[in-house]
N, C-alpha and C positions, 0 to 999 in steps of 0.2 A: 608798553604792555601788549600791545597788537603782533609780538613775536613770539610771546611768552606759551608757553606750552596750555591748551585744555586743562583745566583739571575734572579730574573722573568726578563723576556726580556720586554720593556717599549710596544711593540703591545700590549703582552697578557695586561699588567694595562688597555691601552689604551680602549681595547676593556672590558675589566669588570669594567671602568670608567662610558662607555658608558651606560653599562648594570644597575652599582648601584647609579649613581649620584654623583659617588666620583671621581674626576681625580686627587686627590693630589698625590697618589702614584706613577705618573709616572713623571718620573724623566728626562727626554725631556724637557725645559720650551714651546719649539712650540707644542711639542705635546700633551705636558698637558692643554695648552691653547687652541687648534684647539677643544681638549675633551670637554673643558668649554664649547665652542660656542656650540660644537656640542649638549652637554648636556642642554644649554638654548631654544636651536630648539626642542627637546624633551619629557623634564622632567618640570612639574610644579613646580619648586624650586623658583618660581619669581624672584628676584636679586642674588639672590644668585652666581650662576656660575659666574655671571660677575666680581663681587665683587673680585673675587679669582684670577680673572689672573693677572699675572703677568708682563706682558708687554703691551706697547702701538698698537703691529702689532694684536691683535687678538681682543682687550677691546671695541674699536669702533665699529666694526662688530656684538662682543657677546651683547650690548645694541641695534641694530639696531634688530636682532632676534628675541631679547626678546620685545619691542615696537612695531614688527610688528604682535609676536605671540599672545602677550594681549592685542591688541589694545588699548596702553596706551601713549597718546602722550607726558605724561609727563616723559617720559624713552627719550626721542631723544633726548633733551640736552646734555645726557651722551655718546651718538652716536657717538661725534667727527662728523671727518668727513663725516659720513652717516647722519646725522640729516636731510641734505639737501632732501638726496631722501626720506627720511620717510615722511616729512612735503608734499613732491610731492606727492608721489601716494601712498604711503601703509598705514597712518595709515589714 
């Protein structure tokens, strides 16, 4: 083991996630997923980030982001439980 390469600690991904559009490489599933949302508030990738997460605690949030940043009301279906408040007042 004492040859074996560093491995990058999942902030730094975290943060050059945010930077390139990519959060696959960080190896967290919450903080590869918080990357996602965060990268849908962002980056014009359209569906994309959302599409990539991996679990249900971050998926509902990253489609309410994304439906409120493109004012597209047909994204809040995917919202989960945020649909409610986009239909209210954001989109």
């Amino acid at each position: 083991m004492a040859c074996s390469k560093p491995q990058v600690p999942d902030a730094k991904l975290y943060r050059d996630g945010l930077a390139s559009g990519d959060c696959s490489p960080v190896r967290d599933g919450d903080l590869r997923d918080d990357c996602w949302v965060a990268t849908a508030e962002t980056k014009s990738l359209r569906a994309k980030p959302c599409d990539l997460i991996g679990g249900d605690r971050y998926e509902g949030e990253c489609w309410f982001v994304l439906a409120e940043r493109e004012k597209d009301p047909t994204l809040c279906k995917k919202a989960g439980t945020y649909a409610d408040e986009i239909g209210r007042a954001h989109v």
